[in-house]
C-alpha positions in Angstrom: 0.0 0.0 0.0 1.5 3.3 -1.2 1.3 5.7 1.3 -0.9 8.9 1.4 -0.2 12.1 -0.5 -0.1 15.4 1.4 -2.4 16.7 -1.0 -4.8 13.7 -0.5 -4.6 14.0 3.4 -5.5 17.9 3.0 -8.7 16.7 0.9 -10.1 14.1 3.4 -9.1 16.8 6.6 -11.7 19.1 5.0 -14.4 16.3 3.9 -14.5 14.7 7.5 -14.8 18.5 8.8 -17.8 19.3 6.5 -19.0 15.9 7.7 -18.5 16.6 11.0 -20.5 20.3 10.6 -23.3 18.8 8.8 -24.1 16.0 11.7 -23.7 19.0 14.6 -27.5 19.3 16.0 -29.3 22.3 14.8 -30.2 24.6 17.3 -33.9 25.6 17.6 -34.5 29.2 17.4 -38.1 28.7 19.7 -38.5 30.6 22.7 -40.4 27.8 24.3 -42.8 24.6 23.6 -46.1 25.5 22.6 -48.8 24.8 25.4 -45.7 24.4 28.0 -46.9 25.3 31.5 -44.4 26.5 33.7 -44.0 28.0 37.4 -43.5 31.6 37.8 -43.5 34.5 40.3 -45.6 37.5 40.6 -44.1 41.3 41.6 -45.3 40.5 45.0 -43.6 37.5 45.7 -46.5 34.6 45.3 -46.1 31.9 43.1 -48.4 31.7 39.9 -48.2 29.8 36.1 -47.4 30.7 32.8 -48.1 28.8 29.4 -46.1 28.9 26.5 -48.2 30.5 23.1 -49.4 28.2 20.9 -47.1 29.2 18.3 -44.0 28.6 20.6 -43.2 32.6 20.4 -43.3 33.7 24.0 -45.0 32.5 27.6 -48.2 34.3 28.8 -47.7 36.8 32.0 -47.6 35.1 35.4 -51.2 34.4 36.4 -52.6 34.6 39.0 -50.6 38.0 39.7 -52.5 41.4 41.8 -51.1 44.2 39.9 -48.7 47.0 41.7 -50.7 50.0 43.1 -50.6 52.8 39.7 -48.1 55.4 40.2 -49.7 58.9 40.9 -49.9 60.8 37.9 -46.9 62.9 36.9 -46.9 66.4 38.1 -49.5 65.4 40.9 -47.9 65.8 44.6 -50.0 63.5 46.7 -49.4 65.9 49.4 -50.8 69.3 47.2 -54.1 67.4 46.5 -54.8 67.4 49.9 -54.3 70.2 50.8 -56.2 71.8 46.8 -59.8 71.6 48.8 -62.9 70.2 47.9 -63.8 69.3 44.0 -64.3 72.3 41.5 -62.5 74.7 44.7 -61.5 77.7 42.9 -63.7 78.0 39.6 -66.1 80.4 41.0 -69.0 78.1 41.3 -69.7 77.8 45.3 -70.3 74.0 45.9 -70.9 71.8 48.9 -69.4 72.0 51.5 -67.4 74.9 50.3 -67.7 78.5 52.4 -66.9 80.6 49.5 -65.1 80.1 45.9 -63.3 83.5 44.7 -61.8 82.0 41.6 -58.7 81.4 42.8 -56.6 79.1 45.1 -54.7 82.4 46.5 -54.9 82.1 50.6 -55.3 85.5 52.8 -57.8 87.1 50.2 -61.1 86.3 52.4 -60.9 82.7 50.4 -58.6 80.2 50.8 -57.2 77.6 48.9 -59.3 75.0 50.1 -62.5 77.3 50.8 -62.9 78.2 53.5 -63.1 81.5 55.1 -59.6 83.2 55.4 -57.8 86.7 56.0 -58.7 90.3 56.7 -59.9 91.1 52.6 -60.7 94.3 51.5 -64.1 93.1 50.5 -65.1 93.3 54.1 -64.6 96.4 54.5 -68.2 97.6 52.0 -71.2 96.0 50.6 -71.9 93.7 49.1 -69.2 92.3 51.8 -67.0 89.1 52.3 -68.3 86.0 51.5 -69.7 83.2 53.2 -72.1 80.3 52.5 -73.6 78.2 55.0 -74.5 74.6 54.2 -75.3 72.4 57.3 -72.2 72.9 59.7 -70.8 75.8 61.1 -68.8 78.2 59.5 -66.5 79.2 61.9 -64.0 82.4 61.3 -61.8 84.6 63.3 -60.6 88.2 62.1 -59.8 91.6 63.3 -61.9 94.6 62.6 -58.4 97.3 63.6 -57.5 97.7 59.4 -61.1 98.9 58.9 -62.8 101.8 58.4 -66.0 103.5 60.3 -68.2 102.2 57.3 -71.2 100.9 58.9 -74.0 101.9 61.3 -77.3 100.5 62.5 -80.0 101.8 62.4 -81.7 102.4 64.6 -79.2 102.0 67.3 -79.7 98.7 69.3 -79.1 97.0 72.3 -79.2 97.6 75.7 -75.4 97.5 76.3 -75.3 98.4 80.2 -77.9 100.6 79.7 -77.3 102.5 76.6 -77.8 102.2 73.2 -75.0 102.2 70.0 -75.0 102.3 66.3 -71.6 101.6 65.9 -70.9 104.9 64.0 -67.4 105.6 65.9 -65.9 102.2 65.5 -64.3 99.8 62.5 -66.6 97.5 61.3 -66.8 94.2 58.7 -69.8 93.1 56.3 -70.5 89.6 55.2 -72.7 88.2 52.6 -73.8 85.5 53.8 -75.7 83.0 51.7 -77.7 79.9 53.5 -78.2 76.8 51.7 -81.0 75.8 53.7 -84.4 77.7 55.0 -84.4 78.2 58.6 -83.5 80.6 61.2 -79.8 81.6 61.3 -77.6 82.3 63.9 -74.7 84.5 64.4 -72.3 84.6 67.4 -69.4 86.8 68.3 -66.7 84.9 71.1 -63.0 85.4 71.8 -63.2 88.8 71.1 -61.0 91.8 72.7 -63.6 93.8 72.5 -66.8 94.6 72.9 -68.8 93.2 69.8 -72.2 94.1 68.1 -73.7 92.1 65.1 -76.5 93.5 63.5 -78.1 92.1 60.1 -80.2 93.4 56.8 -81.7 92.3 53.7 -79.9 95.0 51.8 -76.6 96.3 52.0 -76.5 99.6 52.6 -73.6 101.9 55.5 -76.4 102.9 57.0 -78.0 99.5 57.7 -82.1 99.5 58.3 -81.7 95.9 60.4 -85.3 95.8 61.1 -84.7 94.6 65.2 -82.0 92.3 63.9 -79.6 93.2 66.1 -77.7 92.4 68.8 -76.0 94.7 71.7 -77.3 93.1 74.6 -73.9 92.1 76.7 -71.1 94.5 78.0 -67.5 94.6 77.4 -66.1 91.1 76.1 -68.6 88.7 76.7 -69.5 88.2 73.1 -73.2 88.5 71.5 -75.6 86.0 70.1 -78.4 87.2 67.0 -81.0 85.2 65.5 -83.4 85.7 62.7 -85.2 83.9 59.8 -84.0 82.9 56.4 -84.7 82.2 53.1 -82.3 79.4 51.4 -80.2 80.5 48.7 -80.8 83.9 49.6 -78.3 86.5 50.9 -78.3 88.5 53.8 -75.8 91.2 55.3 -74.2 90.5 58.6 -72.0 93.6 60.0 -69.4 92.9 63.3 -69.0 96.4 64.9 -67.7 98.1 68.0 -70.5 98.2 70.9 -68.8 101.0 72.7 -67.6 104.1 70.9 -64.3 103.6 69.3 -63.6 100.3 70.4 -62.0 97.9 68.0 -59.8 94.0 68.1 -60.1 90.8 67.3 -62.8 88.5 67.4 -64.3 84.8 66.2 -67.7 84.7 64.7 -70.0 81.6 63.9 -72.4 81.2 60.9 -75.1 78.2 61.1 -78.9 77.5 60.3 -80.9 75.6 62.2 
């Protein structure tokens, strides 16, 4: 037997190397076996299943699997809706329970940003007045009539405040509107205050306020005062807090409600 050319060992090298190629397994290119069911686990750490597509292509999300909680919307501090009031609070349209709606969500202008009563605004200071809508609670608000003018008086004077009479003339004063949502009698108090209050009340506004015996004068010094009278609902009426005594002035906290 002749022995084997160089040239013919080069030749069968290559031939068993394509041989060897072609027997190799092919490899699959399927993600997984169709109808394959196969353990999983959900974001929250429980165990659930997943079946491979029909077609072999991909395995169906882990089920059964309780979504995450949705991120808050972008923008939205969970914190600032809080804290942005009741629904529709600052488009102008008074809803419940809102005490007033000015428009805006800017606080210290007699409205604040979540609607209620808040500040010393220069609408108090002349008709029609500051706002305030009662619904079924009270409406509680404190102020100070010092950065006010002499801009109201009743009339006629009321009271019997130690003996005498007032119309408020020489003191600051404040006007509300005040709109109930609800027919009844409403009530208006004065407390805390460091001074002594009147609260007298009108149909109309008007400085010179015709209060028709709403009025109330009947306590001296600090003690506070306490008027009644009947009202329509959605109808506004014209509250004034004034000084009982001649040129007395401070702070005080009134109360709005309709019983």
């Amino acid at each position: 037997m002749k022995p084997m050319s160089s040239r013919a060992a080069v030749v069968l090298s290559v031939l068993g190397a394509v041989v060897a190629c072609s027997s190799s397994p092919t490899k699959s290119t399927t993600p997984c076996k169709p109808k394959l069911t196969v353990l999983c686990k959900c974001q929250d750490g429980s165990e659930g299943q997943q079946t491979c597509e029909d077609d072999g292509s991909k395995f169906s999300p882990c089920d059964p699997c309780i979504p995450p909680d949705p991120l808050p919307d972008a923008g939205v501090d969970p914190i600032d809706a809080a804290d942005s009031g009741p629904p529709g609070c600052g488009d102008g349209i008074v809803q419940e329970p809102e005490q007033c709606d000015d428009k805006n969500k800017t606080s210290g202008d007699g409205c604040s940003a979540k609607c209620v009563l808040d500040g010393n605004p220069d609408s108090a200071r002349a008709c029609p007045g500051m706002q305030v809508h009662v619904w079924d609670s009270v409406v509680e608000y404190s102020g100070t009539t010092t950065v006010y003018a002499q801009t109201f008086r009743a009339s006629p004077s009321c009271g019997v405040d130690g003996g005498a009479t007032s119309s408020g003339s020489t003191s600051p004063d404040r006007v509300f509107k005040v709109t109930p949502h609800r027919p009844g009698t409403l009530k208006v108090e004065t407390l805390n205050a460091t001074f002594d209050t009147m609260i007298y009340a009108a149909e109309t506004c008007a400085p010179d306020l015709v209060h028709k015996g709403w009025c109330a004068n009947a306590k001296a010094g600090n003690a506070g005062e306490v008027l009644t009278f009947p009202v329509s609902s959605e109808i506004a009426y014209f509250v004034v807090v004034d000084g009982g005594a001649i040129t007395v002035q401070g702070n005080f906290t009134i109360r709005f409600s309709v019983f």
